[in-house]
N, C-alpha and C positions, 0 to 999 in steps of 0.2 A: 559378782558382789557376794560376798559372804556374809551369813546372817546367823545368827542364833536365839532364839526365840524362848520366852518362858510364855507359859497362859498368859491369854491376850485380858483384859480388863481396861475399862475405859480410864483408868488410870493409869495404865500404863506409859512408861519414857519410848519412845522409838529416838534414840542416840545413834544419830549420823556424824564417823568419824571420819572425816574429810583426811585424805591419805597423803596429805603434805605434812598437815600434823604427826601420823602414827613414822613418816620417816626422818620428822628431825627430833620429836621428843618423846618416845616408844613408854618411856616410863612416867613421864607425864601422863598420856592418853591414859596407861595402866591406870594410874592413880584417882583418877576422875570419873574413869568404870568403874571400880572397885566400890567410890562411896555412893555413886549413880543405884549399881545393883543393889548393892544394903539397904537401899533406903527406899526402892519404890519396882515395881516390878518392870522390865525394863527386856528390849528388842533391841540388840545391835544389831548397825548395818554398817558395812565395811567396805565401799564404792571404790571402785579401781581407778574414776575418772569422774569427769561433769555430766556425763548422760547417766550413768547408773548413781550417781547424788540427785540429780534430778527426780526419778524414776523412785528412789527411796522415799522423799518427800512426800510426792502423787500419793502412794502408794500407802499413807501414813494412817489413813483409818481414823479412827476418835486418839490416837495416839497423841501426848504432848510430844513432839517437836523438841530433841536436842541435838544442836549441830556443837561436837569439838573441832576445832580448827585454828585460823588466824582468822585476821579482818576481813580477806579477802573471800572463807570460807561465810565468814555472817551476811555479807552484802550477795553473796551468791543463794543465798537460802533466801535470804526476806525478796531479791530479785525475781526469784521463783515465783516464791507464794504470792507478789503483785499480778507478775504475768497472767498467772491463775485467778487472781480477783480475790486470793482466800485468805490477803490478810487480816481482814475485819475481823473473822471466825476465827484465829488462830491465836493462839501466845506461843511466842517461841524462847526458847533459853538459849543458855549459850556459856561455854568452856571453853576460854582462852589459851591454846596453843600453839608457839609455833613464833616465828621471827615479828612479823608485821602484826601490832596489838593496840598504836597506837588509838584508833578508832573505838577499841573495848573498853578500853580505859576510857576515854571522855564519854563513852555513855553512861557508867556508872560500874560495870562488869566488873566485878572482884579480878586481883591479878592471881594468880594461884591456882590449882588442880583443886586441892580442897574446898580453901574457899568458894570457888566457882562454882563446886558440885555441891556444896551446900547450899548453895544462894537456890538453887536450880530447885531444890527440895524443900527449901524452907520459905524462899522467897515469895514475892507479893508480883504481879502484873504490874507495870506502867505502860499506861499506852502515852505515846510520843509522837511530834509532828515529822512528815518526810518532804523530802522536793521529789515531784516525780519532773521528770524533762517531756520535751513533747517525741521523745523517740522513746516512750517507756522506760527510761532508766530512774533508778530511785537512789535517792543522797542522801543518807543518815545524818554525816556528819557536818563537810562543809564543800562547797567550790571555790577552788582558787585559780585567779587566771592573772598572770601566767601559771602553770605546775609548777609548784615549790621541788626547789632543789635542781634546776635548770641550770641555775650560775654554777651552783656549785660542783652539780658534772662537769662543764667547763673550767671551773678550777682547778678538779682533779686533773684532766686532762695536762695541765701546762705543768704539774708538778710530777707526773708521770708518764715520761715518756714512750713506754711498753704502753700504755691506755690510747696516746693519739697514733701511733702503729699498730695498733687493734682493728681501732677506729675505718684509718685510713684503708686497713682491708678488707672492711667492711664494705665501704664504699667502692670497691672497686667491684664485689659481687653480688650486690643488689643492686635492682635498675634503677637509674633516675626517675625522679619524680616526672609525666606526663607531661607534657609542654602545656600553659596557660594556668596551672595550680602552683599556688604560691605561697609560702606559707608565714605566715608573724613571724617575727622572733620572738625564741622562748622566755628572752628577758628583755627587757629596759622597755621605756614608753612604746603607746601602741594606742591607736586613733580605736576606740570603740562607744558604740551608745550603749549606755545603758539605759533600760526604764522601768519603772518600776508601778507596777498597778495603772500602767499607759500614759506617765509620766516620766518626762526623760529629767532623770538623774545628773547624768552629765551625755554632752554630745563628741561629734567626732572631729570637732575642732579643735578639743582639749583635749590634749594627749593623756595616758593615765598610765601610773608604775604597777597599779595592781587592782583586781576586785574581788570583794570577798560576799560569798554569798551561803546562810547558816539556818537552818530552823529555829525562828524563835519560840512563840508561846504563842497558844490563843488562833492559830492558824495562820500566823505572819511570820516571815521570813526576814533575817536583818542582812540588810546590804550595806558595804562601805565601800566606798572606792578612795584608792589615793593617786590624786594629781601627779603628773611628773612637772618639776618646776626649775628654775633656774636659780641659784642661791638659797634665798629662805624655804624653808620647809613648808609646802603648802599644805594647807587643815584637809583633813579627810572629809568627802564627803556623805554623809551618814541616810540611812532611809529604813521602814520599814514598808511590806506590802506581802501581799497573797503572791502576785503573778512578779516576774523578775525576767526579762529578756534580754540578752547582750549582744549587737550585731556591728559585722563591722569586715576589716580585712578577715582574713583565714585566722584565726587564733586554738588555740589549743586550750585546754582544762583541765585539773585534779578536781575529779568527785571523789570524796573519802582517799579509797588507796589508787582507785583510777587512772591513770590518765588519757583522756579520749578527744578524737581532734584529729586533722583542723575543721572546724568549721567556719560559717559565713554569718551564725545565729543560730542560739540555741535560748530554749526561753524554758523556764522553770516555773513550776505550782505546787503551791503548800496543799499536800493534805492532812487535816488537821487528827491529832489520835488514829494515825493509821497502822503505826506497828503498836503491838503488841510484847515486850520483855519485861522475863521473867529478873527482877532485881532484888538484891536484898532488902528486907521490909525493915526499915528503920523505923 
């Protein structure tokens, strides 16, 4: 990990540049140091991998906390600092680069090198609610179950036939799934309970197309599930609560850019104001 350091001050930036960023957008990352260093005294670290971004973070001292990256670099940073217990104490920033951003964008993160690094310097704290799951994972943004965009790998699939002989090769060199694990499918209706603050939402008699599960405000969580139905379009059904559990056959899930799964249940809790980003002060 390479690092270059000016005198340490408790105002100093420690900018970790997650290295999927520096090799798709090299002049990007440039650009985002460049207004990072101008404007506040500032410690790059240059991580080769997940254990030495990890070990950067530890490692961070009274330093603020800037991770450049995509989605997948901020959900691996704030993922840290839960593990660690340190988000309460921490505000973290953040410089959007790199293919996957759709997650920066809906928290409010400027799209831009510049913009971002001035938000980083000029900007105001918002603390915001998370879902942590009961396997210590944390969700910024939202759960979707089934994983968006399941159909439509399947759709590529029948329109590309080099993709379903990819596929097929695939399958012939990794082993089969273990006898007795069974897994949902990634689309269409699927028998699940949901419940929500130990009330069940809907049961596993009713089939369901979809559920969605989001950080609201105030340390409540909004969940909506939509019915799978026969002709008329059935109404979603809507709820708010802290704890949010879903169990049922083996199903799969998108948290944020995630997708993780299968399981049998997995159950979620609001913590309320637990992260800490740095956003433009409007």
């Amino acid at each position: 990990m390479a690092e270059v350091a000016t005198s340490a001050t408790s105002d100093q930036l420690l900018v970790v540049i997650d290295p999927v960023a520096r090799r798709r957008d090299g002049e990007s990352v440039r650009i985002a140091k460049d207004v990072l260093s101008a404007g506040a005294p500032t410690k790059l670290c240059l991580p080769d991998g997940p254990e030495e971004f990890a070990r950067a973070l530890a490692r961070r001292g009274a330093r603020r906390p800037v991770v450049i990256g995509d989605d997948r670099a901020l959900l691996r940073a704030v993922g840290l600092l839960h593990r660690r217990r340190e988000l309460a104490d921490c505000v973290l920033s953040f410089v959007p680069v790199g293919g996957a951003l759709n997650l920066a964008r809906s928290l409010g993160v400027p799209m831009g090198a510049v913009a971002a690094a001035r938000a980083v310097l000029d900007g105001a704290e918002r603390r915001m609610d998370l879902l942590v799951d009961d396997s210590d994972g944390v969700v910024l943004g939202a759960v979707r179950i089934p994983p968006l965009g399941a159909a439509q790998a399947r759709g590529d699939a029948v329109g590309r036939p080099w993709l379903r002989t990819c596929r097929s090769l695939v399958r012939t060199l990794v082993p089969s799934r273990p006898a007795g694990i069974v897994s949902a499918p990634e689309s269409g209706p699927a028998r699940l309970r949901v419940e929500v603050d130990g009330e069940t939402l809907v049961d596993l008699h009713q089939p369901v197309r979809t559920v969605s599960v989001v950080p609201g405000a105030f340390g409540a969580a909004r969940v909506e599930v939509r019915p799978a139905s026969v002709g008329a379009e059935a109404s979603p059904l809507a709820a708010e609560g802290r704890t949010v559990t879903v169990s049922g056959a083996h199903f799969r899930y998108r948290a944020d850019a995630v997708v993780s799964g299968p399981v049998r249940t997995r159950t979620w809790t609001v913590q309320e104001e637990a992260l800490g980003l740095v956003l433009p002060d409007r």
